[in-house]
N, C-alpha and C positions, 0 to 999 in steps of 0.2 A: 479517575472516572469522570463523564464530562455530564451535568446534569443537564436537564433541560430548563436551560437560561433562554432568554429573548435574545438574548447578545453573543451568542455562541453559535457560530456554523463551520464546520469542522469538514476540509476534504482530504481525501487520504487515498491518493494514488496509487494502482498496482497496474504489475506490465502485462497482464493478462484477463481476462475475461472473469477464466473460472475464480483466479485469483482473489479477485474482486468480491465476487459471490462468498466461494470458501471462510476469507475473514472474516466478512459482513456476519456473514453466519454464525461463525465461533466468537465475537466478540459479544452480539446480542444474546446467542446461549449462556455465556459467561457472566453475563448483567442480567439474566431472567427475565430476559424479555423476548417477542417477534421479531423479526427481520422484516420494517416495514416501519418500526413506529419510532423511537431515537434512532437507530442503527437501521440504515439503509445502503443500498448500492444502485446502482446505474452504470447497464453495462449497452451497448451497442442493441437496440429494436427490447431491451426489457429492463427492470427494475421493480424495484421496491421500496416505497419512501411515504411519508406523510407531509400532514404540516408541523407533525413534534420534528422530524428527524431533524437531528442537529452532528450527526456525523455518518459522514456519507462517503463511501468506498466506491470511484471510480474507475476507470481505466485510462493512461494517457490520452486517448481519442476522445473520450469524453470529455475529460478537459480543457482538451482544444476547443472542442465543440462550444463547450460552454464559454470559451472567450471568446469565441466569435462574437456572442449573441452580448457578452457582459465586459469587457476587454479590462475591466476596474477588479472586477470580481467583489463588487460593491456591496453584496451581504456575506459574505466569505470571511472570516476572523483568521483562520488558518488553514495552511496547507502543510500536507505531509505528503511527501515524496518517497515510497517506500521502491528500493530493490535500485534504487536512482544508479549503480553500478551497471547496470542492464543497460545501455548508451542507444540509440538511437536517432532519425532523425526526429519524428515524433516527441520521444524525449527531450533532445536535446533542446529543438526549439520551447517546449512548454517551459524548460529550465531560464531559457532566454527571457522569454513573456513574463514569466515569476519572477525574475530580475527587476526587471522595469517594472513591474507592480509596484514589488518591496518598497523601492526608491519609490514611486510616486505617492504611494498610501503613505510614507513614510511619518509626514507633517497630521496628517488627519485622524483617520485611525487604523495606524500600520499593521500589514500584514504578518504575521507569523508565519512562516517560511522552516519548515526542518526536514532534512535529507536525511533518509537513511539507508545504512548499506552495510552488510556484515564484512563486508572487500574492498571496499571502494577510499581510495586517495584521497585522503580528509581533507588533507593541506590544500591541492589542488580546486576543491571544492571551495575552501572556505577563502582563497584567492580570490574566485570571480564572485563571491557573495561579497567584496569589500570589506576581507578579512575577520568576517563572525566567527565567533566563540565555536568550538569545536569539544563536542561530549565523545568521552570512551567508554563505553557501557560493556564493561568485560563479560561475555557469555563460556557458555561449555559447547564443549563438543562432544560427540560420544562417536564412539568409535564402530565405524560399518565392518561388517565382514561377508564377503559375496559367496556365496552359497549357486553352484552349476550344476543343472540338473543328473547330471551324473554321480555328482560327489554325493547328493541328496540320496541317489538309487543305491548306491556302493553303500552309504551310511546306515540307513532302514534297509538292508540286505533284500531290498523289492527286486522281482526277476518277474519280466512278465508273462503273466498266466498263472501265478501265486499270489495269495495273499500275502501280509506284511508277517514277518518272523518275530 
């Protein structure tokens, strides 16, 4: 759980917009709080942040954006790369940029830097990261079964122009 420390600014990437929102949302639900005051997002023309927020869900564009204007990422403690298997060029270059961070904060006060990805080629990853430690966090999976609106009419014996049987 990340408190509100002075020393703690926490970004946490997704490849999507709503994506972004969605989290933000369920994370600050989950810690009983707004979506605005620790837990914030920043998504392309909207957002929601203060001056507590100290973890912030944006979207790769935002990213960028923001190294334009900060290329050091100078009050940024960590980043998190979520969905990092989703490749693009967007992505790929921010992955590039967070490289060269890593290494330059390195001496001073390094960057934390964590990729995640329920798919994605650890190995390969932790290559161009200059061979970092690699977590396996065993998850579940549950099992989908698709349902055709057909199968659904045949199953509730529905025929139209009658009610349900």
């Amino acid at each position: 759980m990340v408190r509100a420390e002075p020393d703690v600014n926490i970004l946490v990437t997704q490849p999507r917009r709503i994506s972004a929102i969605g989290v933000a949302d369920r994370v600050a639900q989950e810690r009983c709080e707004q979506v605005g005051d620790v837990v914030g997002y920043k998504i392309r023309l909207e957002g929601k942040a203060s001056a507590n927020t100290k973890l912030m869900y944006v979207t790769t564009g935002v990213l960028l954006r923001r190294l334009q204007s900060d290329p050091d990422l100078r009050d940024v403690t960590h980043v998190f790369v979520d969905e990092v298997h989703e490749r693009g060029i967007d992505s790929d270059f921010a992955l590039i940029l967070l490289r060269e961070i890593a290494v330059r904060k390195r001496r001073c006060r390094p960057l934390k830097l964590v990729l995640m990805s329920a798919t994605m080629n650890a190995e390969l990853f932790s290559s161009y990261f200059a061979n970092c430690p690699v977590l396996h966090i065993p998850g579940r999976t549950f099992p989908v079964q698709a349902h055709f609106l057909e199968d659904v009419l045949e199953m509730t014996r529905y025929s139209h122009g009658r009610e349900f049987v």
